[in-house]
N, C-alpha and C positions, 0 to 999 in steps of 0.2 A: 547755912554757910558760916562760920568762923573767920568774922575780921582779923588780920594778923596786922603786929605792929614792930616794924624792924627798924633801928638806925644805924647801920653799919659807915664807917664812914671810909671812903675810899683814900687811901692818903697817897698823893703825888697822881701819876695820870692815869695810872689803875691798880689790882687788885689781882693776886693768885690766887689758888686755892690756898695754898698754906698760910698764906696774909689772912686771910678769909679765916682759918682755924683761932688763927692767934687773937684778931680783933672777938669771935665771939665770946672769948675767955672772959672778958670783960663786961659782957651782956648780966643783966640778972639769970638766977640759978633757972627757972623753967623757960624762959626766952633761951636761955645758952643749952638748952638741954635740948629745946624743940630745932634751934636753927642748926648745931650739930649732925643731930640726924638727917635735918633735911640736907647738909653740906654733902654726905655721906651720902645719900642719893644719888646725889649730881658727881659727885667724884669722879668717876672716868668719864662724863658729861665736860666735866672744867679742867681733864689734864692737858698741861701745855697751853692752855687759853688765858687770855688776859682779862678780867672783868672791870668794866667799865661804870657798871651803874648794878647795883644791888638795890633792889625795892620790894613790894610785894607784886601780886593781881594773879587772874586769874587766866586759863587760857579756855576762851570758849564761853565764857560766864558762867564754869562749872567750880566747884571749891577754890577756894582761896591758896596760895601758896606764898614759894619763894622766888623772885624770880632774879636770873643773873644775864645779864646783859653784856655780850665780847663781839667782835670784830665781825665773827661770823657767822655767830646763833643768839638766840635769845632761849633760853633753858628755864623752866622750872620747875621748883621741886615742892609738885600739889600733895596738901594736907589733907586725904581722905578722913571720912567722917571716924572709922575708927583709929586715927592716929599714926595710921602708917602712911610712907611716903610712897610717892609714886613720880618719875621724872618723865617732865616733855620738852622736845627738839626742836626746837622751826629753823632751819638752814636756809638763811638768805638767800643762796644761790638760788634756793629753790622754788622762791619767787620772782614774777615778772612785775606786778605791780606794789602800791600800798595806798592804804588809805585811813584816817585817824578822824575821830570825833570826840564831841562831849556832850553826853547824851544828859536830860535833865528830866526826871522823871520823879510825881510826887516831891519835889522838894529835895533830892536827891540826885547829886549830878555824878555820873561815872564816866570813863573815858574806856576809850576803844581804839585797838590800832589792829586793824584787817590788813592781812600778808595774801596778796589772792595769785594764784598762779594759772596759768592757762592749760586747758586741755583738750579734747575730742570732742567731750562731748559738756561745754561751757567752763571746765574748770572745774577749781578747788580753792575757797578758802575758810583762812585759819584766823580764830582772834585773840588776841591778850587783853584782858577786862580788868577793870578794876584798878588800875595804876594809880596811885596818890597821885593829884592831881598837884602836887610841890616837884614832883617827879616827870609828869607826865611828858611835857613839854619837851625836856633834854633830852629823853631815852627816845623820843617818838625822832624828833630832828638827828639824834645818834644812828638810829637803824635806817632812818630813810638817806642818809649820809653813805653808809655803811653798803648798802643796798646799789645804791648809784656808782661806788668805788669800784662793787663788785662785778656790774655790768660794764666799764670801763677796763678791765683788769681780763675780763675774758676774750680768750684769740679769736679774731676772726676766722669765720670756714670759708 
């Protein structure tokens, strides 16, 4: 797995895509050439959406990526081992629960935020791994924020 290290900084209360282009401009030359492409990925992933939190991790505890965090997905754009990208979706709606830890293991602490949704036969769920844990905290209380707005916001049958 390839650690990734990104500082993008969000400026005011969030982040477009095009904000997103302009700020990598400024990254050193192979950070700005890797998170490019990975922006590119996600591109019809992040039209029209507003991102709130740009960090790394991973989803599932499988490679490392980029991950972008909006209103009402969490998206990332995983760095396969031969250097191409690959984008994944979690839609909020799509969950009924969540649930977050901070696992320590060998000397090594990683964090976990489980999206679990209910079904026929026990469910389904999905996880984002690896989140810098300077991050971890906000994006976890942002999507469980996010998640409650969205169950609130949907009409009663």
């Amino acid at each position: 797995m390839n650690k990734i290290n990104i500082d993008i900084p969000i400026t005011g209360e969030y982040a477009t895509y095009d904000n997103l282009l302009t700020e990598a401009e400024k990254l050193p030359k192979s950070t700005r050439q890797q998170f490019t492409k990975a922006l590119e990925t996600v591109k019809k992933n992040l039209s029209k959406e507003q991102v709130y939190f740009v960090s790394t991790g991973a989803f599932d505890g499988t490679t490392f990526g980029y991950l972008f965090i909006t209103k009402k997905k969490a998206i990332l754009a995983e760095v396969t081992q031969t250097e191409k990208f690959e984008a994944h979706e979690y839609k909020y709606d799509d969950y009924k629960e969540m649930e977050h830890d901070k696992v320590k293991v060998l000397d090594v602490t990683t964090s976990v935020i489980e999206l679990k949704r209910s079904g026929l036969f026990g469910g389904k769920s999905n996880k984002i791994t690896n989140i810098p844990l300077d991050d971890f905290d906000d994006i976890y209380k942002f999507i469980k924020m996010q998640m409650n707005l969205n169950e609130t916001e949907k009409p009663k049958k």
